[in-house]
C-alpha positions as CSV (number, residue, x, y, z in Angstrom):
1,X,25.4,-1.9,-7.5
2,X,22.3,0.2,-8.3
3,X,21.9,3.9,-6.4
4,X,18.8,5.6,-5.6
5,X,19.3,9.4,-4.4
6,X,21.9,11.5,-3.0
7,X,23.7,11.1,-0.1
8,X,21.3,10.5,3.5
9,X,20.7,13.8,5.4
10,X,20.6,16.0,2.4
11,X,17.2,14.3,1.2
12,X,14.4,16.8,0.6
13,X,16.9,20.0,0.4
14,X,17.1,19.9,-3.9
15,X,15.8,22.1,-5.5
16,X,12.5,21.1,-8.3
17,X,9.3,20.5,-8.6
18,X,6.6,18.2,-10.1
19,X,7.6,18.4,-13.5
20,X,5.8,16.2,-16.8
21,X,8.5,14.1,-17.2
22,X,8.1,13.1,-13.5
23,X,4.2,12.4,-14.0
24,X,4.8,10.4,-16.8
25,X,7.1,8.4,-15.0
26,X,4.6,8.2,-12.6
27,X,2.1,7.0,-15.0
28,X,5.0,4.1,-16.4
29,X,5.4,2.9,-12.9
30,X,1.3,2.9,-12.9
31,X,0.9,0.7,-16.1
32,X,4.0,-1.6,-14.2
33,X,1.9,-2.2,-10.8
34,X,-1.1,-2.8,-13.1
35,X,0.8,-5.5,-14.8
36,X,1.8,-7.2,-12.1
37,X,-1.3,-6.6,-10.5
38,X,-3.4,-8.1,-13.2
39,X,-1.4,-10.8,-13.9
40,X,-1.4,-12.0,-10.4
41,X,-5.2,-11.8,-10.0
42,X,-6.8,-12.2,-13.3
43,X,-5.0,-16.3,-12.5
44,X,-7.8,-16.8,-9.8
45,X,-10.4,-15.9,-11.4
46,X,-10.0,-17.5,-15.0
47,X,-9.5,-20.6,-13.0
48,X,-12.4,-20.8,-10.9
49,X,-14.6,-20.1,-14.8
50,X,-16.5,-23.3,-15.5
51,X,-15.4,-23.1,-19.7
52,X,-12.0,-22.5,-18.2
53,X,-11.5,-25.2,-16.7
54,X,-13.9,-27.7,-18.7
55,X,-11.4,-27.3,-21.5
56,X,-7.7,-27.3,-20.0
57,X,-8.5,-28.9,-16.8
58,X,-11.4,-31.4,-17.1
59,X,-10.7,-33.2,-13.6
60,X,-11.4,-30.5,-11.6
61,X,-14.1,-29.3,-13.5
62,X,-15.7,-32.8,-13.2
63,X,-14.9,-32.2,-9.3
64,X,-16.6,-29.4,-9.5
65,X,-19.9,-30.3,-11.5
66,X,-20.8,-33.9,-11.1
67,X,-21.4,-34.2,-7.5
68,X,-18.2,-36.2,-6.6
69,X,-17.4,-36.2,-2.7
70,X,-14.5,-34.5,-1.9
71,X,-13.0,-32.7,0.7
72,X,-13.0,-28.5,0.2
73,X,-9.6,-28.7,0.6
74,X,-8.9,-31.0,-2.7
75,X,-11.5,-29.8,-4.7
76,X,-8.9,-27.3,-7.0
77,X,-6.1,-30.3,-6.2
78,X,-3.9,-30.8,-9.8
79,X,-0.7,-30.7,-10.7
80,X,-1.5,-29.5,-13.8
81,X,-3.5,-26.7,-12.4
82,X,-0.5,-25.5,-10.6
83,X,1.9,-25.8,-13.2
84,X,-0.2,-23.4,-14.8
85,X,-0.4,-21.0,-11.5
86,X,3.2,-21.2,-10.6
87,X,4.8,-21.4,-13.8
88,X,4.6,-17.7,-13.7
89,X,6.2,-17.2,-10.3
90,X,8.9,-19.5,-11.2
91,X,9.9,-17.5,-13.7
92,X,9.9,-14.6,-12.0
93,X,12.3,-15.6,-9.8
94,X,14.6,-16.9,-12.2
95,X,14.7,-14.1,-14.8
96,X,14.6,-11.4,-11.8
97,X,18.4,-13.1,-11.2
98,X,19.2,-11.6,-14.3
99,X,17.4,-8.9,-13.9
100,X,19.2,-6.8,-11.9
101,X,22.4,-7.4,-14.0
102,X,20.2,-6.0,-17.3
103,X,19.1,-3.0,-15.0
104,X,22.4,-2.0,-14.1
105,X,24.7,-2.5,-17.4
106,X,22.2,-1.5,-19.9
107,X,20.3,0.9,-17.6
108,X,16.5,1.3,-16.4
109,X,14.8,1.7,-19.6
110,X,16.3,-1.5,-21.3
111,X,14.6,-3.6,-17.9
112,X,11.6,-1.6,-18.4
113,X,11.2,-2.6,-22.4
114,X,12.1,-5.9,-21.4
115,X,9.3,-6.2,-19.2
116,X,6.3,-4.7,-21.5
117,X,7.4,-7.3,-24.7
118,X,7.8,-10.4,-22.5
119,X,4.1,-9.3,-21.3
120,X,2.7,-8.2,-24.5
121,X,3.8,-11.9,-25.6
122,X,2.8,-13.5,-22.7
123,X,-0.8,-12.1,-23.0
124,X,-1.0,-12.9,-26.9
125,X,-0.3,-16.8,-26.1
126,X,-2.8,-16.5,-22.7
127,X,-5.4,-15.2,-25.4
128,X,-5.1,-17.2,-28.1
129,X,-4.5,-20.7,-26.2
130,X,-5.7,-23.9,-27.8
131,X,-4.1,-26.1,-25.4
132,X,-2.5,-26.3,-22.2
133,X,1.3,-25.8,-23.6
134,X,0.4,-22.5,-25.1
135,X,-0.9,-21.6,-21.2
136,X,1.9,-22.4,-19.7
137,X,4.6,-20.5,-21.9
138,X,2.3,-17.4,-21.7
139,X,2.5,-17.6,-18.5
140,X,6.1,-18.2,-18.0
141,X,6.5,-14.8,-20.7
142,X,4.3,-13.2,-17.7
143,X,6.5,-14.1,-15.0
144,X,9.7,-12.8,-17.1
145,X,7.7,-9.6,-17.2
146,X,7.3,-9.5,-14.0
147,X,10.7,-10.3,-12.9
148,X,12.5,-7.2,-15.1
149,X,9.2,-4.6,-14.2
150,X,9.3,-5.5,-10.3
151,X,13.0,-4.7,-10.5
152,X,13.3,-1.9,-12.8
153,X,10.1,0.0,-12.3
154,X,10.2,1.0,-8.6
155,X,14.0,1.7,-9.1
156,X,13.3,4.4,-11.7
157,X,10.7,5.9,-10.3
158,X,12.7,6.3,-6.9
159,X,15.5,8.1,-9.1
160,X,13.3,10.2,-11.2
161,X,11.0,11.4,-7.9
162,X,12.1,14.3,-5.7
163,X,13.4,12.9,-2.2
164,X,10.3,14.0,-0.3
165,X,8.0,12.8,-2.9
166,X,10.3,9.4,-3.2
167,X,7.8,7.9,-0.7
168,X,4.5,8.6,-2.2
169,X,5.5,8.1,-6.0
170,X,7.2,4.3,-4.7
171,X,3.3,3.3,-3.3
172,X,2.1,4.7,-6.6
173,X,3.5,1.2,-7.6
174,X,1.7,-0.6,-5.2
175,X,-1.4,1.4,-5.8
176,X,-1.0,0.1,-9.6
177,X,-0.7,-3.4,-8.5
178,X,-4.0,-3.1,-5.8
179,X,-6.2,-1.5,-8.8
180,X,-4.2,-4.2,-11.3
181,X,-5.9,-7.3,-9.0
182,X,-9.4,-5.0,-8.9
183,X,-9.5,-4.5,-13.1
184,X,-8.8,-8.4,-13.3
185,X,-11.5,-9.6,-11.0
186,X,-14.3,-6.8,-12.4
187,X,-13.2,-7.8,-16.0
188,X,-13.1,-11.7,-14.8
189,X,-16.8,-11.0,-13.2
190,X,-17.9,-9.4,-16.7
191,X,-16.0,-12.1,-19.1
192,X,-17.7,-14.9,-17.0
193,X,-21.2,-13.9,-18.6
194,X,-20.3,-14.0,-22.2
195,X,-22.0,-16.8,-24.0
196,X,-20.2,-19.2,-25.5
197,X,-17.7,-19.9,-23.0
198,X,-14.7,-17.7,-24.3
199,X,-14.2,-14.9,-22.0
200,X,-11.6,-16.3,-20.0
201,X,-9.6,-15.4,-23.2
202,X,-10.5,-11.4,-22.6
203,X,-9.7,-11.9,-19.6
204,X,-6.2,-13.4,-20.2
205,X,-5.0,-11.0,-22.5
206,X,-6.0,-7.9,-21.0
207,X,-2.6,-7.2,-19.5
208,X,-1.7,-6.1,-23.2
209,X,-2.8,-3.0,-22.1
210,X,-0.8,-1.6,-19.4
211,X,1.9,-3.3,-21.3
212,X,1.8,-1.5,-24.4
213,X,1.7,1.8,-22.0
214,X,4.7,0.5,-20.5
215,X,6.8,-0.3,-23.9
216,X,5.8,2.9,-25.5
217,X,7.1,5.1,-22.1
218,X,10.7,3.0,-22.2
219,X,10.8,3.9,-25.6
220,X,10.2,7.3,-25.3
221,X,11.3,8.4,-21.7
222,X,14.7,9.4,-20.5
223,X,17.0,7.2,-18.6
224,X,17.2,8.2,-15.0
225,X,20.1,10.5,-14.2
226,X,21.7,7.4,-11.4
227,X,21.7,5.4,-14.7
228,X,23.6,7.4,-17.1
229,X,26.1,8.5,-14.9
230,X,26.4,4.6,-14.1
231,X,26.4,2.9,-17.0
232,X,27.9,5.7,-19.5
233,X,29.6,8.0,-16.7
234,X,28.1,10.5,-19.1
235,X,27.3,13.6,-17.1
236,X,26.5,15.9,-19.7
237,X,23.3,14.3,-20.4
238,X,22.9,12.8,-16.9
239,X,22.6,16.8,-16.0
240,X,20.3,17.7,-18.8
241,X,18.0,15.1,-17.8
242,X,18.2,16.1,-14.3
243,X,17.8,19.6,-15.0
244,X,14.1,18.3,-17.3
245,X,12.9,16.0,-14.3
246,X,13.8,18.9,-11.5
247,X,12.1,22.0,-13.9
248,X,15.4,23.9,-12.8
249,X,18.7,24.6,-13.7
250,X,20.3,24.5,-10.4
251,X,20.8,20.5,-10.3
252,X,24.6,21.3,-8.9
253,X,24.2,20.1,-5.4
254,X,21.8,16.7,-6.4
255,X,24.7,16.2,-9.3
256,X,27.4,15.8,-7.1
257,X,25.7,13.8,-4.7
258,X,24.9,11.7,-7.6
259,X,28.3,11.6,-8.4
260,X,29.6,10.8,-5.1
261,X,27.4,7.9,-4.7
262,X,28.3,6.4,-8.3
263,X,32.0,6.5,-6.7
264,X,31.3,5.1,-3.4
265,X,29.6,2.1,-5.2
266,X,32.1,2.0,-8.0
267,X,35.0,1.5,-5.6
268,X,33.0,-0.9,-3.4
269,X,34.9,-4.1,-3.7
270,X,32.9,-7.2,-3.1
271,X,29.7,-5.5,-2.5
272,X,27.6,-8.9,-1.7
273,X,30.4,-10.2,0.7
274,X,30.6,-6.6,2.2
275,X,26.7,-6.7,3.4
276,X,27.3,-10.0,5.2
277,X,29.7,-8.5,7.6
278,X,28.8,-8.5,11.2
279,X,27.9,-4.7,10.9
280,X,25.6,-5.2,8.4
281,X,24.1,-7.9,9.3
282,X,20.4,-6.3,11.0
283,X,20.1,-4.5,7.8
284,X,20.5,-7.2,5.7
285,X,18.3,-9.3,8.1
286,X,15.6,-6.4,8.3
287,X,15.9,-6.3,4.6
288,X,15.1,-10.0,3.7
289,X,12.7,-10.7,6.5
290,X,10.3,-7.2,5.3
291,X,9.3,-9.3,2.8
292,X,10.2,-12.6,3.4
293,X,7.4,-12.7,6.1
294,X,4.9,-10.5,4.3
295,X,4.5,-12.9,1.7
296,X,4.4,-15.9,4.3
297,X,1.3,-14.8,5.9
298,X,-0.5,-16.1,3.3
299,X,-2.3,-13.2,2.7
300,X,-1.6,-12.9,-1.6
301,X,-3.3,-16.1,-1.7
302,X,-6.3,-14.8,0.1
303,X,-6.6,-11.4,-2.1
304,X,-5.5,-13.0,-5.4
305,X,-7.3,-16.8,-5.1
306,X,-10.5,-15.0,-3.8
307,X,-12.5,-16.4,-6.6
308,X,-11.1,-19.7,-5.7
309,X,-11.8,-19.7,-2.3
310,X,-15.3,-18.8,-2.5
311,X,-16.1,-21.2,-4.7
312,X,-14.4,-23.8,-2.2
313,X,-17.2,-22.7,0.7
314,X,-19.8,-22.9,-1.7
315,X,-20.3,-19.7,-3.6
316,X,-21.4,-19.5,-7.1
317,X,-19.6,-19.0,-10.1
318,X,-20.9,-15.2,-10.5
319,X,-21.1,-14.5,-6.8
320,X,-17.4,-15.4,-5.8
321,X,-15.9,-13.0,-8.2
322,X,-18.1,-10.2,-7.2
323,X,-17.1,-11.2,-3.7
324,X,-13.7,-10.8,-4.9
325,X,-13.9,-7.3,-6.7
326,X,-15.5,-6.0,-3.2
327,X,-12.8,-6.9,-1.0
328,X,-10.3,-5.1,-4.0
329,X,-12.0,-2.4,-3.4
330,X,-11.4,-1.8,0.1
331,X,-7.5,-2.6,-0.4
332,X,-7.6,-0.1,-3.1
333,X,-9.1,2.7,-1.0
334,X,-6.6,1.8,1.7
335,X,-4.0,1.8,-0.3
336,X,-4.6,5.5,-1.5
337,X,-4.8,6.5,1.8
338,X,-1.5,5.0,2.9
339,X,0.3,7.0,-0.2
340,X,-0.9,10.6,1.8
341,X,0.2,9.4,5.3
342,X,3.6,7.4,4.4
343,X,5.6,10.4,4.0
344,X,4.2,11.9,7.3
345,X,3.9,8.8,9.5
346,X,6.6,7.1,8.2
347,X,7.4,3.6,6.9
348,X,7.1,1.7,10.7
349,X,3.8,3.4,11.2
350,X,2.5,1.4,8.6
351,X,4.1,-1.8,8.9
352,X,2.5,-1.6,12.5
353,X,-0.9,-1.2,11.2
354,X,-0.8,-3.4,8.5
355,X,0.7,-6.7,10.3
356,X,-2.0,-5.9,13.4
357,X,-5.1,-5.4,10.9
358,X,-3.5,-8.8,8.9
359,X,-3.3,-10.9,12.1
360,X,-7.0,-10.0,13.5
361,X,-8.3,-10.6,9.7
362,X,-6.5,-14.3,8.9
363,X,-7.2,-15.4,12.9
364,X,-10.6,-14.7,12.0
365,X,-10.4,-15.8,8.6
366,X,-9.1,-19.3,10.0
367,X,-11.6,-19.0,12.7
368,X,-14.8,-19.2,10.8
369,X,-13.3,-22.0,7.9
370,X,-12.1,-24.4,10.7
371,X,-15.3,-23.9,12.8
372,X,-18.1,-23.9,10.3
373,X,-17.1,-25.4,7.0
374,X,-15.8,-28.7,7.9
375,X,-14.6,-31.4,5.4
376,X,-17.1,-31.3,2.8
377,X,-20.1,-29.2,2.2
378,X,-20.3,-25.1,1.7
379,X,-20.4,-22.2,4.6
380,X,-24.3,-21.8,4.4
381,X,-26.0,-18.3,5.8
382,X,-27.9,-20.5,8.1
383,X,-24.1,-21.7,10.0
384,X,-23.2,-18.3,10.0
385,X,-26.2,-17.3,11.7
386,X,-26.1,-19.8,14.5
């Protein structure tokens, strides 16, 4: 099993400070939230492109264009369409299986190089498509990506950071995934007025990128400390490293908590049947339902399908991506201000906020669709308005 940290009740009493290696870290688990950011929304926007979809997916385009009555609900309807969608999340639950096998025997850094060359492939067959086939295994290379960076990424950055900075340097993750969606949509909204009809491909192979960033720092960047003393039990080097990342040479006390949690979990028999024992069994309920339920709201398929959604109520082309890089912006913005308060207000604080503000937003959402767009037709001003 994978450790993050020392032992609970010493956390914040090491001694260290912000040191490079720590920013650069910071900067690798950046260019991972903007992979997985980017990836995730630069999809809804490429789809909802007119040259997009006249050349891959020609039924929906003729939906689209030649006036055929259909309900708003079926306009976007194709299997083919959602092949291409979900081929990536598919494969980022499969290859995330393995993931966490990769991350532990062969340490952080191999998960993390892993995850920039499936991307950096991914992106070259997303950008030089000529036919639906060369779509889809881009965007299963994507979803590999995505499944060894969402695993690895926030698990080294949590080893490298300082225990009272673990809290803020985790959302600098998230912050990389919120300005990952905002990049896509801007550089969808620019790509979508290039004549000739091929800036879909810009936009699909973008994510090149943050994924050469993200190559070059596993390359280059120390394994955590948790790792080597995991994987190679080599704690020579595990303290060197430590003593870089902390700035200090008094690493003694973190060291031996770091040893004494590679031993717990070393002589842990059975470590998946041990968290299904009675005793366990609200943290391991707490632990699945987090974000089990966050992603069941629905709300990803608001933020990332934006694009796609607008369209559906009868926004243009142009105008539903720039509709879409608005709202990033606000989700951007809060999540900055969520990385200064979650180490003060804690974790509940802002699950509290956040599952109140997403209720009144998605009843309201809901609200206004099922009252004023109907069946067929767009959301005109003048409904609004009455």
């Amino acid at each position: 099993m994978a450790f993050a940290g020392g032992i609970p009740g010493e956390r914040g009493q090491y001694n260290g400070k912000v040191t490079l290696l720590v920013v650069l870290s910071c900067v690798v688990a950046a260019s991972g939230g903007l992979i997985f950011g980017y990836d995730l929304g630069v999809s809804g926007g490429v789809t909802s492109m007119d040259p997009f979809l006249k050349k891959f997916f020609p039924n929906v385009y003729r939906r689209m264009k030649e006036g055929i009555k259909i309900s708003n609900y079926c306009k976007f309807d194709s299997q083919l369409l959602t092949l291409f969608t979900s081929s990536l999340y598919l494969s980022g639950l499969v290859s995330s299986l393995f993931a966490s096998t990769v991350t532990r025997v062969f340490g952080r850094k191999a998960s993390m190089l892993v995850a920039g060359v499936a991307v950096l492939i991914g992106s070259a067959l997303g950008g030089a498509a000529s036919n639906l086939y060369m779509l889809v295994f881009g965007r299963l290379f994507l979803g590999i990506g995505l499944g060894f960076g969402n695993q690895s990424i926030p698990l080294y950055i949590s080893e490298m950071a300082l225990p009272k900075h673990r809290g803020a340097m985790n959302i600098i993750f998230d912050t990389g995934v919120g300005i990952g969606v905002l990049i896509a949509n801007i550089i969808n909204f620019c790509t979508e007025k290039i004549d000739g009809g091929w800036g879909w491909r810009i936009s699909l192979s973008m994510a090149a990128v943050p994924a050469s960033i993200l190559t070059i720092g596993a390359i280059i960047l120390p394994d955590t400390p948790n790792s080597l003393i995991q994987k190679d039990n080599n704690l020579e080097k595990a303290k060197r490293v430590l003593q870089r990342i902390r700035g200090t040479n008094d690493v003694r006390q973190e060291l031996d908590d770091l040893l004494k949690a590679s031993s717990i979990s070393k002589t842990t028999k059975d470590p998946f049947k041990k968290i299904l024992q009675r005793k366990y069994r609200p943290q391991l309920v707490m632990a699945a339902a987090i974000p089990f339920f966050a992603q069941m709201t629905g709300i990803n398929v608001i933020t990332f399908y934006a694009p796609i959604l607008f369209r559906t109520i009868g926004l243009r082309e142009s105008s539903s991506l720039l509709s879409a890089v608005v709202i990033r912006c606000f989700n951007v913005g809060c999540t900055f201000i969520s990385m200064f308060v979650v180490d003060k207000q804690g974790r509940r604080v802002l699950f509290m906020l956040g599952g109140i503000q997403m209720l009144a937003t998605q009843v309201t959402i809901g609200g206004f669709m099922t009252a004023l767009l109907g069946d067929h037709g767009g959301l005109s001003k003048a409904k609004v308005l009455q």
